[in-house]
BAPA-529495 format. One record per residue (C-alpha): residue in three letters; z, x, y. Coordinates in steps of 0.25 Angstrom, whole numbers, plus 5000, padded with zeros to 4 digits. Each point is the difference from the previous one (the first is absolute). Example, Ala and Ser with C-alpha at 12.3 -4.5 7.8 and 13.67 -1.06 7.14 Angstrom:
2
ala503150494982;ser499850065014;
This chain:
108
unk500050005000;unk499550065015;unk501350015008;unk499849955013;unk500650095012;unk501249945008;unk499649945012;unk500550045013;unk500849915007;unk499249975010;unk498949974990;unk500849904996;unk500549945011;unk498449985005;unk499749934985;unk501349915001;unk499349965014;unk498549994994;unk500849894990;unk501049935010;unk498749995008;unk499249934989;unk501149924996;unk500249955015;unk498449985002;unk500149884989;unk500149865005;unk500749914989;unk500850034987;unk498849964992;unk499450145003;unk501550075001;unk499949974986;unk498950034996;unk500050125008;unk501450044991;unk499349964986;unk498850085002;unk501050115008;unk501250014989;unk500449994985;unk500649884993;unk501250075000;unk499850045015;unk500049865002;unk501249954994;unk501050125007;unk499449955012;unk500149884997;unk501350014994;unk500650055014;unk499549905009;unk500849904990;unk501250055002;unk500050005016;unk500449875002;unk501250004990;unk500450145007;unk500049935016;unk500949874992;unk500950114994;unk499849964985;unk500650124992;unk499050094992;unk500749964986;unk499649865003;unk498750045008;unk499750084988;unk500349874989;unk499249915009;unk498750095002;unk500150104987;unk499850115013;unk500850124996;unk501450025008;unk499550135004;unk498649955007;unk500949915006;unk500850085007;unk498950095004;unk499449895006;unk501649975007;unk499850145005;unk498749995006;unk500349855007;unk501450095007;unk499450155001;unk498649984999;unk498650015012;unk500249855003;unk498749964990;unk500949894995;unk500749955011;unk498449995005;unk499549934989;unk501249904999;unk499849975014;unk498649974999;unk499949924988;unk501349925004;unk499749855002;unk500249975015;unk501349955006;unk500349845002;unk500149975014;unk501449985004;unk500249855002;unk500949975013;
């Protein structure tokens, strides 16, 4: 098997770019998934997948034992996910707020 060499950091921070770029150039979840089945493996998918799952029960404070016997999602995935949702760039603070429904009007 041919190695590949490392890249260089900022190699990879200009790919990451190239992808987040293609990823924000697509208009409707139709293609987003499409984009990630031609893009990832089955097993990709379902980690991906499988992390996403377990923000919601995160932000209502649902243990990882009971997140895990809800979901199957390993106790260690969710606390990386924990992790990255307190410590991480924002990514899921972002996404949360864009996907959230919007907020009823208050009634007076």
């Amino acid at each position: 098997m041919k190695l590949r060499p490392a890249p260089r950091e900022k190699d990879a921070q200009a790919d990451l770019a190239r992808l987040a770029e293609a990823f924000a150039a697509l208009s409707s979840p139709a293609q987003v998934t499409a984009f990630l089945r031609d893009l990832c493996t089955p097993a990709e998918l379902e980690a991906l997948a499988d992390r996403w799952k377990v923000v919601p029960l995160l932000q209502q404070a649902v243990p990882y034992r009971e997140i895990h016997e809800m979901t199957g999602v390993s106790v260690t995935t969710t606390g990386r996910v924990a992790r990255s949702l307190e410590h991480g760039n924002g990514g899921y603070a972002a996404a949360i707020a864009a996907t959230a429904p919007p907020a009823a009007p208050e009634s007076k």
